[in-house]
RODO-2510 file (C-alpha; in nm, 4 decimals, decimal comma):
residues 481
     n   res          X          Y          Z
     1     x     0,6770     2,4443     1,2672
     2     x     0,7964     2,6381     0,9767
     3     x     0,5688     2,6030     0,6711
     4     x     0,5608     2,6025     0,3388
     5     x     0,2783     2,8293     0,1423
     6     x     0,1150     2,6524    -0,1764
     7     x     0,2457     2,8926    -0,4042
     8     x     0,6068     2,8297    -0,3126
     9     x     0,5186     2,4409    -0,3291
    10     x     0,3760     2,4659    -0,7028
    11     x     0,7048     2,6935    -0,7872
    12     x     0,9129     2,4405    -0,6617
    13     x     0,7231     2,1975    -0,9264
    14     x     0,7627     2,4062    -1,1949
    15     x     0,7986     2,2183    -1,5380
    16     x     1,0965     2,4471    -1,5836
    17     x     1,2983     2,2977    -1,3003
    18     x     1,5785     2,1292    -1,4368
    19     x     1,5317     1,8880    -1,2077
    20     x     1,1627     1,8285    -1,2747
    21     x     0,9817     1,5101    -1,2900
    22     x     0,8848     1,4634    -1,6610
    23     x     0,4598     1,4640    -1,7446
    24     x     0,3162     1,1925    -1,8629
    25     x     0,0460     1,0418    -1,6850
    26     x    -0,3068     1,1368    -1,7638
    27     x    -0,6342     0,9649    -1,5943
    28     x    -0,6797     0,6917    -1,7303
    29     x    -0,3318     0,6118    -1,6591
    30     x    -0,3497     0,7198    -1,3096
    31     x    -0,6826     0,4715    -1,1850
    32     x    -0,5064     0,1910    -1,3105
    33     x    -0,1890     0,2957    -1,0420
    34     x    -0,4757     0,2986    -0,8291
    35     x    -0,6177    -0,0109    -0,9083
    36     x    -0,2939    -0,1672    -0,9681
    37     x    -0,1612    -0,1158    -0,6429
    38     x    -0,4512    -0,1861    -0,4224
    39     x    -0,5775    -0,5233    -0,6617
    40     x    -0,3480    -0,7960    -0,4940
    41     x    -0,2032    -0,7282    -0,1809
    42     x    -0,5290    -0,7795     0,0229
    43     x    -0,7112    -0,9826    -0,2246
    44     x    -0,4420    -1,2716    -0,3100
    45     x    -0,2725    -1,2249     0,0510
    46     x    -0,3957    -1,0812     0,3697
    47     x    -0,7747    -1,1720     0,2907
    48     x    -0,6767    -1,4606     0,4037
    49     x    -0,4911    -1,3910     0,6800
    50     x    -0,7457    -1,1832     0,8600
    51     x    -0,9800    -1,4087     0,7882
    52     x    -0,8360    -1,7205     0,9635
    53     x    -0,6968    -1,5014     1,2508
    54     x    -0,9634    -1,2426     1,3373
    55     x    -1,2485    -1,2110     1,1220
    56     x    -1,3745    -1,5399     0,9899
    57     x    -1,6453    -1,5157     0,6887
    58     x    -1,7180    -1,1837     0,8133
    59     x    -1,3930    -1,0840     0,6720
    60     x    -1,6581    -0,9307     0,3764
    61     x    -1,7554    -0,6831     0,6199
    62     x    -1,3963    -0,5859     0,7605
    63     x    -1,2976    -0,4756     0,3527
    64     x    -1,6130    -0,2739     0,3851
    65     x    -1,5279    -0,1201     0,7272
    66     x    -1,1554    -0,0212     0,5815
    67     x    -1,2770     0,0818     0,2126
    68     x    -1,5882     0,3487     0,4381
    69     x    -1,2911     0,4831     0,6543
    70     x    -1,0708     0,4947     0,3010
    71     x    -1,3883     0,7251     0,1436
    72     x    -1,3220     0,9751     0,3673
    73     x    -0,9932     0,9975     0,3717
    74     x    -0,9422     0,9653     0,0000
    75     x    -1,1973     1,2830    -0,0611
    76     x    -0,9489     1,4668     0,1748
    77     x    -0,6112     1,3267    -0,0649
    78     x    -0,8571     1,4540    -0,3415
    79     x    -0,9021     1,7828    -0,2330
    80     x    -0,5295     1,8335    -0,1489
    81     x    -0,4196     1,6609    -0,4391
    82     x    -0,6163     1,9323    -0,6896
    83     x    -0,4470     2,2302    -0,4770
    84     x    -0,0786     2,0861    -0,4757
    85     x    -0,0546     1,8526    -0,7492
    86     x     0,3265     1,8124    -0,6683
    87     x     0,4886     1,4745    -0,5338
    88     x     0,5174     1,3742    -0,1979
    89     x     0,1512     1,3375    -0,1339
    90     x     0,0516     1,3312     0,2460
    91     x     0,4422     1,4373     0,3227
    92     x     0,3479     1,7697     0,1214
    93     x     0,0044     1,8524     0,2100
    94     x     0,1235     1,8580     0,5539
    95     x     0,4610     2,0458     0,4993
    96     x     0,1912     2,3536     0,3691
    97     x    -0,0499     2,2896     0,6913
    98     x     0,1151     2,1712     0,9949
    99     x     0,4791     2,2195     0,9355
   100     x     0,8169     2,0845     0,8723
   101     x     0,8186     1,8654     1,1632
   102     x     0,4582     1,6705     1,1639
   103     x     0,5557     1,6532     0,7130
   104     x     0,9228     1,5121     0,8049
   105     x     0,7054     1,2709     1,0718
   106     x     0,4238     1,1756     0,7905
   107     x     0,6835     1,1100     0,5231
   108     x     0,9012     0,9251     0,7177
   109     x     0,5676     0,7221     0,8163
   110     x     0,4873     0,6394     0,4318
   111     x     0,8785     0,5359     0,3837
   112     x     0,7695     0,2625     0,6381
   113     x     0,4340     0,2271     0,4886
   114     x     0,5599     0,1600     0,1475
   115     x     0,8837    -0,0792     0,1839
   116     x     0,6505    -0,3251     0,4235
   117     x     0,3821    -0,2989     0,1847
   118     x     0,6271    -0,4087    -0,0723
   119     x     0,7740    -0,6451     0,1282
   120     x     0,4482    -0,7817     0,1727
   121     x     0,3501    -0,8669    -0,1706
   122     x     0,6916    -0,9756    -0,2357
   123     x     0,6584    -1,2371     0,0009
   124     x     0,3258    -1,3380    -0,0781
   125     x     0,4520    -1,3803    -0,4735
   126     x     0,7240    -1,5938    -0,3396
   127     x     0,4732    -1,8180    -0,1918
   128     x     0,2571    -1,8158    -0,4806
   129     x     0,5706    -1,9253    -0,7161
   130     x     0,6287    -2,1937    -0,4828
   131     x     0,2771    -2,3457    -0,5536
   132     x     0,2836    -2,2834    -0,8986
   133     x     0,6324    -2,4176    -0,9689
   134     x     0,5003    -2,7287    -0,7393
   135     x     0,2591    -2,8143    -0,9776
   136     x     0,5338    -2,8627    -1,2411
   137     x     0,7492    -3,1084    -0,9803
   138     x     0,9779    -2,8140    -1,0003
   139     x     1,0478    -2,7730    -0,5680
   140     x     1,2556    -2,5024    -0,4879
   141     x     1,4214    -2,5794    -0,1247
   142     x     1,1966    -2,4649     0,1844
   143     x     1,4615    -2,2687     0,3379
   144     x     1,5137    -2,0187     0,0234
   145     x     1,1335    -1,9187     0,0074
   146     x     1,0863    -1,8346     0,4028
   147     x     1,2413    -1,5603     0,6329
   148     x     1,4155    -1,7270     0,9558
   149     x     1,1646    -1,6490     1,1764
   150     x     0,9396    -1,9159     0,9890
   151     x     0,8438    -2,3164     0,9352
   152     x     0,7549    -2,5194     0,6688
   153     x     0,6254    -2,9256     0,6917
   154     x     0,7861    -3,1214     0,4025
   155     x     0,6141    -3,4055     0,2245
   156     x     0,8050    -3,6407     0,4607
   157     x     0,6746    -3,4636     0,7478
   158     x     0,9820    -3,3171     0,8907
   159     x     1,0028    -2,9601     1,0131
   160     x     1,2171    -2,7091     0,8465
   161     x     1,3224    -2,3606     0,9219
   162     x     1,3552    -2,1213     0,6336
   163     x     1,7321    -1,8989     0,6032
   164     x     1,6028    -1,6535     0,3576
   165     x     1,3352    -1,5919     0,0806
   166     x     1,5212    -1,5562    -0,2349
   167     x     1,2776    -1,5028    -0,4322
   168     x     1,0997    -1,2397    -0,2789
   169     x     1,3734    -1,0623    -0,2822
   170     x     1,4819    -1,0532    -0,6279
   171     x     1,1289    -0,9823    -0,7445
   172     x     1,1955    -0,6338    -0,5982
   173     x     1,5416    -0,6164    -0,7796
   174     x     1,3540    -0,6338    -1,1168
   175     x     1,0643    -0,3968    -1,0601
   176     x     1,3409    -0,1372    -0,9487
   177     x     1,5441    -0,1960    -1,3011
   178     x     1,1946    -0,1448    -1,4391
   179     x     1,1070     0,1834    -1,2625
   180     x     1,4722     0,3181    -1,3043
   181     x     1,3700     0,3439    -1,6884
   182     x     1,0791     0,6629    -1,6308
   183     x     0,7500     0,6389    -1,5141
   184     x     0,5585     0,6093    -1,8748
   185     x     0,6895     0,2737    -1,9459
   186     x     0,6220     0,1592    -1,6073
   187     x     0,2773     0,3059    -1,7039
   188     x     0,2099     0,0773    -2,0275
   189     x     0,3683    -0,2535    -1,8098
   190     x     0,1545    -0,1498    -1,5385
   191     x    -0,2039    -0,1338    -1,7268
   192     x    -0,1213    -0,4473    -1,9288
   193     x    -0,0612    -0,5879    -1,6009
   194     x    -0,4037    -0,4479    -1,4424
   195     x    -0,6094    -0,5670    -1,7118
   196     x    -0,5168    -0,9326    -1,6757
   197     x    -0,5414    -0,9264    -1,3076
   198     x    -0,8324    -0,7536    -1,2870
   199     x    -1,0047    -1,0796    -1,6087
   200     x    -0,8692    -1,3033    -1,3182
   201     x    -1,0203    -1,1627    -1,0590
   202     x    -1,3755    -1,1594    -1,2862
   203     x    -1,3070    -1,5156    -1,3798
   204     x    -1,2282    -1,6324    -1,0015
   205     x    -1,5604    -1,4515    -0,8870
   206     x    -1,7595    -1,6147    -1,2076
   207     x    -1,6289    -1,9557    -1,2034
   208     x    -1,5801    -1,9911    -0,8100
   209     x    -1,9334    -1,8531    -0,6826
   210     x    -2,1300    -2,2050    -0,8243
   211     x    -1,9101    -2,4071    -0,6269
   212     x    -1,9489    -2,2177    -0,3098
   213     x    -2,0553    -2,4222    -0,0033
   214     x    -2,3250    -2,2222     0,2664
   215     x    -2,1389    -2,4561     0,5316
   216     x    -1,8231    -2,2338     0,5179
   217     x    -2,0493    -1,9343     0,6024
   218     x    -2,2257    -2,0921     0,9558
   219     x    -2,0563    -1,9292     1,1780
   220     x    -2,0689    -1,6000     0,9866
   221     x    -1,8974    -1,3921     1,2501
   222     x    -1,7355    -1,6619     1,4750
   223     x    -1,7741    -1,6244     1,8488
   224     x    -1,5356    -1,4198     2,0210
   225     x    -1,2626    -1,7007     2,2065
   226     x    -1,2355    -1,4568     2,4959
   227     x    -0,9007    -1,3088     2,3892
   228     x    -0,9712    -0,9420     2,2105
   229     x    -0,9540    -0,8817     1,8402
   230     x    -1,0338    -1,3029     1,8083
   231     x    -1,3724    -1,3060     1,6189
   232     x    -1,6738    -1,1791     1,7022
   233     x    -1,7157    -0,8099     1,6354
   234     x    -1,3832    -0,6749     1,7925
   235     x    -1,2205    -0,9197     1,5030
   236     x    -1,4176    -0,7595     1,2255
   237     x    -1,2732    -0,4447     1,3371
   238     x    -0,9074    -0,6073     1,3606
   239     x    -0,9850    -0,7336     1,0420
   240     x    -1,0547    -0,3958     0,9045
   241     x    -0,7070    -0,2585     1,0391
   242     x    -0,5033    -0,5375     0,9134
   243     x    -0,6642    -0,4945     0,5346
   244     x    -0,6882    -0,1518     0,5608
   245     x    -0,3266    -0,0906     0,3888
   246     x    -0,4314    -0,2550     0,0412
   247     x    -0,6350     0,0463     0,0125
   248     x    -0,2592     0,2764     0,0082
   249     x    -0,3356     0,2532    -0,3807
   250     x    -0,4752     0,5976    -0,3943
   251     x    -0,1882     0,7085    -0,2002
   252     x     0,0440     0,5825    -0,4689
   253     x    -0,1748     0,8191    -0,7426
   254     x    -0,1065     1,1539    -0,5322
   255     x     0,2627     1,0728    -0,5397
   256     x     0,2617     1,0171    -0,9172
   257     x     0,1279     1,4034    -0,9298
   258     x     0,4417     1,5363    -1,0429
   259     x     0,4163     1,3484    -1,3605
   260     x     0,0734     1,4115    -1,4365
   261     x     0,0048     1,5900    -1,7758
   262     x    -0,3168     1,8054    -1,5613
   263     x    -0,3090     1,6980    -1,1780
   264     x    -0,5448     1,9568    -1,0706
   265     x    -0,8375     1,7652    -1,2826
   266     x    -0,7378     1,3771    -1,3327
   267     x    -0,5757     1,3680    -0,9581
   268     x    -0,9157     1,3680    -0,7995
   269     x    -1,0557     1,1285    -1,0896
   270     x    -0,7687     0,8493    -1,0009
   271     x    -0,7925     0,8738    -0,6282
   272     x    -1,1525     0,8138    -0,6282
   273     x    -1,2120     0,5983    -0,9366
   274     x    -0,9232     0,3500    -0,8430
   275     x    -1,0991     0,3637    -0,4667
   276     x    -1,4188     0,2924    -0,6159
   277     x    -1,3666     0,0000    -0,8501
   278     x    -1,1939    -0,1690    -0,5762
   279     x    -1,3986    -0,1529    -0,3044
   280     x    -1,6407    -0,3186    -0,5155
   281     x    -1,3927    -0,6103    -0,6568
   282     x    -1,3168    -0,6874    -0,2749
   283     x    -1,6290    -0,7310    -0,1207
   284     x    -1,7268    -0,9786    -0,3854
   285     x    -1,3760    -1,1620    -0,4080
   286     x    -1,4038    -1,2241    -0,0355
   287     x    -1,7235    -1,3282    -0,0074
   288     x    -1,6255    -1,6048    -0,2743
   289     x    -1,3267    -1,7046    -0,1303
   290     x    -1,4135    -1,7459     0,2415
   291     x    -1,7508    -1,9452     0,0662
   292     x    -1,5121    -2,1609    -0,1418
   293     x    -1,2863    -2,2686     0,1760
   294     x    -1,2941    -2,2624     0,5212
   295     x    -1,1572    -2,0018     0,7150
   296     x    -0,9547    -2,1799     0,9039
   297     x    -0,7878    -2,3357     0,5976
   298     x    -0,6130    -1,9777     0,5146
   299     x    -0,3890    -1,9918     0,8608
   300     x    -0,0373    -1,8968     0,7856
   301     x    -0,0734    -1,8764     0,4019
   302     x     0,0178    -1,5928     0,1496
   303     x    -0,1532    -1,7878    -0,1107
   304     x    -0,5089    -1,8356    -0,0165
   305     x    -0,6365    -1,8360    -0,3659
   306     x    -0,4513    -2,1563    -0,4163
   307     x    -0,6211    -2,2942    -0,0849
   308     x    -0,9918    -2,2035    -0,2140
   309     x    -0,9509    -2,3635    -0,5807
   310     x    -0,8388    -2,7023    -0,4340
   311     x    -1,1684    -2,7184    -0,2896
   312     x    -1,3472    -2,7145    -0,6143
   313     x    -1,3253    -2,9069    -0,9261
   314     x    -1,2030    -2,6342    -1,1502
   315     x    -0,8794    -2,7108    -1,0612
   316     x    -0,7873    -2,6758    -1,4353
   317     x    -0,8200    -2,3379    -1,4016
   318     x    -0,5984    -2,3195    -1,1019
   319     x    -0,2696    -2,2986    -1,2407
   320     x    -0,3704    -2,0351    -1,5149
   321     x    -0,5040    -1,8090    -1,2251
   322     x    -0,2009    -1,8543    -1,0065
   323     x     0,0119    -1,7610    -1,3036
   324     x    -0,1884    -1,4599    -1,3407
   325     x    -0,1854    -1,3765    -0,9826
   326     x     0,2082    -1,3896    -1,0270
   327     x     0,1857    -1,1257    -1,3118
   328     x    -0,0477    -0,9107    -1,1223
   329     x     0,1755    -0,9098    -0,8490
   330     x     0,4473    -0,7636    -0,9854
   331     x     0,2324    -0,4353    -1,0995
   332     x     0,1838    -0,3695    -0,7231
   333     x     0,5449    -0,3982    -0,6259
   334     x     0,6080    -0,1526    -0,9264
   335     x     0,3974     0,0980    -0,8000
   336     x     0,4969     0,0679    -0,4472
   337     x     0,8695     0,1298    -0,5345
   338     x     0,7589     0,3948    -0,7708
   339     x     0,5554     0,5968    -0,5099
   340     x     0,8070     0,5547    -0,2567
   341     x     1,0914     0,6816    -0,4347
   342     x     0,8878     1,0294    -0,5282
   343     x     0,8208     1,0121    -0,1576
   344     x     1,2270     1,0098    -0,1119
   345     x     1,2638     1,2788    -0,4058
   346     x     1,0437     1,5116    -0,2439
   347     x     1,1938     1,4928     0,1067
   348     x     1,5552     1,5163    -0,0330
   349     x     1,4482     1,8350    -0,2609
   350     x     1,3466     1,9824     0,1060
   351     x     1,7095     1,9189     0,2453
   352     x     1,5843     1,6885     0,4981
   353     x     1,7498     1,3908     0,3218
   354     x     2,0985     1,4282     0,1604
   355     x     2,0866     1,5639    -0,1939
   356     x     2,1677     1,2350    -0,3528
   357     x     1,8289     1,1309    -0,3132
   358     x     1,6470     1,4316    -0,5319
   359     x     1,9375     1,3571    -0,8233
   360     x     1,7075     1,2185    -1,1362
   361     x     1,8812     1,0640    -1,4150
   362     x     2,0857     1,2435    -1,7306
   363     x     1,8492     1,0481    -1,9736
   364     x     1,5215     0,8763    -1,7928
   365     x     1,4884     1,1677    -1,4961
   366     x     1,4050     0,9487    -1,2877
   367     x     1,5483     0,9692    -0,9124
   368     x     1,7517     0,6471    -0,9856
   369     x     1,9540     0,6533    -0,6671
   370     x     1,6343     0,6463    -0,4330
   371     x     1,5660     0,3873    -0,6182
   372     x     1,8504     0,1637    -0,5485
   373     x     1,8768     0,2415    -0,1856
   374     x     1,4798     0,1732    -0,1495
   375     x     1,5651    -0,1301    -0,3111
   376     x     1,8372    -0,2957    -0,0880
   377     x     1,6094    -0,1929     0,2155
   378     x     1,2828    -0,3479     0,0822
   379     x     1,4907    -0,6519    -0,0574
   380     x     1,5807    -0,7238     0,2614
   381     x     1,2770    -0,6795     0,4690
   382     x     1,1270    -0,8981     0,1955
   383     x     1,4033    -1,1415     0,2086
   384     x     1,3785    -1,1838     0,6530
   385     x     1,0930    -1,1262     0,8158
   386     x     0,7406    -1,2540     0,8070
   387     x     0,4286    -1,1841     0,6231
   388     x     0,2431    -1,1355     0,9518
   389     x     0,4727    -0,8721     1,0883
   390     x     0,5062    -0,6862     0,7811
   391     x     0,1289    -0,6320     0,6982
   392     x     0,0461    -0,5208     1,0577
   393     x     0,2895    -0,2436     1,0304
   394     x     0,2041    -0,1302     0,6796
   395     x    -0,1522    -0,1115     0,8280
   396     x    -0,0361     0,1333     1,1078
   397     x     0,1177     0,3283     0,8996
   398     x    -0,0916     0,4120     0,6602
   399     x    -0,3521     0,4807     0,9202
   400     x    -0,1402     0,7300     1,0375
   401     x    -0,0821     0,9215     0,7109
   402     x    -0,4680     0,9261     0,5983
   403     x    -0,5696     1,0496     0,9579
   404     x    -0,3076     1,3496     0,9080
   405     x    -0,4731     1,4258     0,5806
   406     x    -0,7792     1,4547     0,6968
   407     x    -0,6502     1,6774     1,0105
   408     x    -0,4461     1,8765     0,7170
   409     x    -0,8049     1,9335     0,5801
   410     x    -0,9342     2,1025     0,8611
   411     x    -0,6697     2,3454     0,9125
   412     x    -0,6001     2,4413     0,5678
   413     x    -1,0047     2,5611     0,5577
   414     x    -0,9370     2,7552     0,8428
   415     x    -0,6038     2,9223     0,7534
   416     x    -0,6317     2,9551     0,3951
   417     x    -1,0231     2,9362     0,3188
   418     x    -1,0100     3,1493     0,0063
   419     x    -0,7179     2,9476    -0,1649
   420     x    -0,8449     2,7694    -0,5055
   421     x    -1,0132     2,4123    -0,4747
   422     x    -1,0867     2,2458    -0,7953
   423     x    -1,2053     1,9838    -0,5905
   424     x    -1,3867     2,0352    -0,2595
   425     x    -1,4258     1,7833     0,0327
   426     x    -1,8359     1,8427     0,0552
   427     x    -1,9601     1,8075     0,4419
   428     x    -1,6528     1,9696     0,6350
   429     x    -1,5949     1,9696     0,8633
   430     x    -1,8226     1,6399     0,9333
   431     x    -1,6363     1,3982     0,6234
   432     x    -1,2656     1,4917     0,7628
   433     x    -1,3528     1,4021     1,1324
   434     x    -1,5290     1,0832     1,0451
   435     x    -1,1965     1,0105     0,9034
   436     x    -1,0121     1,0648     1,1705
   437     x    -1,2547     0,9222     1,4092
   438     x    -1,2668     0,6283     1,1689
   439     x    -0,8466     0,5872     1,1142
   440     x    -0,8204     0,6292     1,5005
   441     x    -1,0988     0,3126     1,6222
   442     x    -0,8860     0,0570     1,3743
   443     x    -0,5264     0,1686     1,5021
   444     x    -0,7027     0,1215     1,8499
   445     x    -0,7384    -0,2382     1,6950
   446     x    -0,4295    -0,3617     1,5917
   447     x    -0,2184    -0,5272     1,8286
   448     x     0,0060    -0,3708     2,0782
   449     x     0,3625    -0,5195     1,9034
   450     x     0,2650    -0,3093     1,6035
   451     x     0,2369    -0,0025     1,8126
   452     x     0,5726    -0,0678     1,9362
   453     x     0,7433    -0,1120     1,5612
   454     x     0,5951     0,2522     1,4666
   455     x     0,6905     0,4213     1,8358
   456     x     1,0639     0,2960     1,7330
   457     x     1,0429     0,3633     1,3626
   458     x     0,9418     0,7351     1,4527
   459     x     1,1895     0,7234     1,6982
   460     x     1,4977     0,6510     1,4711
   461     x     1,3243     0,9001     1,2720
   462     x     1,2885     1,2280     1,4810
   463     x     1,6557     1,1222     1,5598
   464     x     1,7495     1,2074     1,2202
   465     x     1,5408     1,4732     1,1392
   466     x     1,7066     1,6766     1,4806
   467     x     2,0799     1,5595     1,3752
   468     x     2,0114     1,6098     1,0014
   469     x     1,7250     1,7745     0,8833
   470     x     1,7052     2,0822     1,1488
   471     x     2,0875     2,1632     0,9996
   472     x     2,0164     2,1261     0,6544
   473     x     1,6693     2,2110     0,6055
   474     x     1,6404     2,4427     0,2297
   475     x     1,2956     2,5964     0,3991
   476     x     1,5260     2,7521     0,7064
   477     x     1,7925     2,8037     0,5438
   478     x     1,5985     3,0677     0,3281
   479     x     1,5051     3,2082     0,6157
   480     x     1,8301     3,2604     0,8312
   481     x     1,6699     2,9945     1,1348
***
């Protein structure tokens, strides 16, 4: 329960550390991380998803649901993110509140939340290249674009089962080469990147709301089929769980704070800007898509965009979109692997991961050889299990990290009320417990299997952290414990 005070935490950032993360982001840069991230993994993937299997057209309201719960959670990231603009986000704030053990249990949480959240949109941009590449007669064998643990019909109408999604995989190889270079030239890919997939999204919303037909609306919220978390309103709520993770962009902006040129003013400015623009972008998207199609088209598809347009006679415009989706995807798989290895930097600095993982490059100081490993673990998720499975879990566990920010909140305005706040959470503690109260109801609501994936992630995790961590720890070592 040993903790960290802020001032040590800013020391340890200090510019003058030779093994500091180099400046360069200001905030601009850092609401289109925010928007980059969080722009296509729920819109061109799991809106979909939730809306065939829980939500139906009311699928609108689940975003809304997830993006209220996200408002008061990302004030809280806002708040901590102006007092310790250092990396590690949620991992650190609760290092300097609740301790070394609930920070080792939060960060080891948002290693899992990032690598399936990667591994999500990697899959979902295999599926999407499949389409597109379709289109061109170009068919790239069924059993190279799924994990094992999924199907595919063939024009013939056979049944195949897939061995393992190439292309999913080496996505994720490429963004890691990118990152690997330094964080301000995955900056200027990135926002060339969010501007065309934010036109598409615009254009998709324009072009697709003429052509939308009422009939796909009637039932709005589907009637319950007797089994919980199937339609009606306990769906809208599973809904909101299962989408909730696209909102981790914000996330992905407090662990770029180490390379921020002034964190304690353009932090807050990303978290909620990026929060902002989106929730707006995906309550109209889905209300356009589930108009355009029929839920029950999206079932098992990563590519529900694709669906919707073939139901409409722009289907000119199909291909370009697609394309674009493609591009945009890759700016969310950057940013994933990008926030996840600061994650691993920050953990490793604190001696609870070998040392190797807090080593930055000679030349690009980046931490290159987080990078790798992340990037043979997320390969391989990506590469062998299904969409489904992944989402759920990135869901959970980025539930879990916002609720511990907003209990981090709480207790940092009781222990340290009189520390410096350039920004301040306004209504605590009512905003902070409606987050938690709010995190809490949708984790109630995802489904039991996903419960047991995080129980056994923490598991392995605590198991380390007690053979490791406890031993090597830089925190107790100081100390004498």
């Amino acid at each position: 329960m040993l903790k960290k005070s802020i001032a040590q935490i800013q020391l340890e950032a200090s510019e003058n550390n030779e093994s500091s993360l180099k400046r360069s982001l200001g905030p601009f840069n850092l609401i289109l991380i925010g928007v980059g991230l969080t722009l296509g993994a729920g819109l061109f993937s799991i809106t979909g998803l939730a809306a065939a299997t829980y939500a139906g057209p009311a699928v609108t309201i689940s975003f809304f649901i997830a993006a209220l719960g996200c408002g008061f959670a990302a004030l809280c990231y806002a708040e901590f993110a102006s007092m310790i603009p250092v990396a590690g986000s949620a991992y650190t704030y609760s290092y300097a509140t609740m301790g070394e053990l609930f920070a080792w249990i939060i960060g080891w949480d948002l290693v899992l939340e990032y690598s399936v959240g990667c591994a999500t949109v990697a899959i979902s941009w295999s599926q999407y290249l499949t389409r597109f590449l379709s289109s061109f007669d170009i068919f790239l064998p069924a059993q190279l674009t799924m994990s094992p643990f999924e199907t595919a019909t063939l024009a013939d109408g056979s049944t195949v089962t897939g061995w393992i999604n190439i292309p999913a995989a080496l996505i994720v190889i490429l963004m890691t080469l990118i990152i690997i270079r330094g964080a301000k030239g995955s900056a200027i890919v990135n926002a060339i990147i969010v501007f065309l997939k934010v036109g598409v999204v615009v254009v998709f919303i324009a072009m697709g709301w003429k052509y939308i037909d009422p009939a796909n609306y009637k039932p709005y919220i589907p009637q319950n089929t007797g089994v919980f978390g199937h339609y009606g309103w306990s769906g809208i709520l599973r809904g909101a769980a299962l989408v909730f993770f696209v909102f981790i962009g914000f996330d992905a902006v407090a662990a770029s704070a180490q390379e921020t040129k002034r964190p304690a003013r353009d932090l807050p400015i990303g978290i909620l800007g990026s929060l902002l623009v989106c929730t707006v972008l995906f309550g109209v998207f889905a209300h356009v898509l589930t108009g355009l199609a029929n839920y029950k088209e999206f079932a098992n598809s990563g590519a529900p965009v694709a669906i919707a347009l073939q139901n409409t006679p722009i289907n000119w415009i199909s291909q370009a979109v697609i394309l674009a989706i493609l591009v945009g995807y890759t700016s969310v798989i950057l940013i994933d692997l990008m926030a996840q290895s600061r994650m691993f930097y920050s953990i490793s600095r604190d001696g609870l991961l070998p040392k190797i993982f807090s080593e930055v490059h000679p030349k690009f100081k980046t931490p290159y050889k987080s990078n790798i490993l992340l990037c043979a673990f997320i390969a391989l998720f990506a590469a062998f299990v299904p969409m489904r499975v992944v989402g759920e879990m990135t869901s959970i566990g980025t539930l879990l990290a916002f609720l511990m920010v907003c209990v981090g909140i709480l207790i940092l305005r009781k222990t340290n009320p009189d520390a410096h706040r350039p920004f301040r959470v306004p209504l605590v503690p009512l905003i902070p417990l409606l987050g938690i109260i709010t995190c809490l109801v949708m984790m109630v609501f995802l489904p039991a299997d996903t419960w047991i994936r995080l129980v056994v992630w923490l598991a392995i995790g605590l198991a380390i952290y007690f053979r490791y961590g406890t031993k090597n720890s830089v925190i107790r070592k100081s100390l004498g414990k």
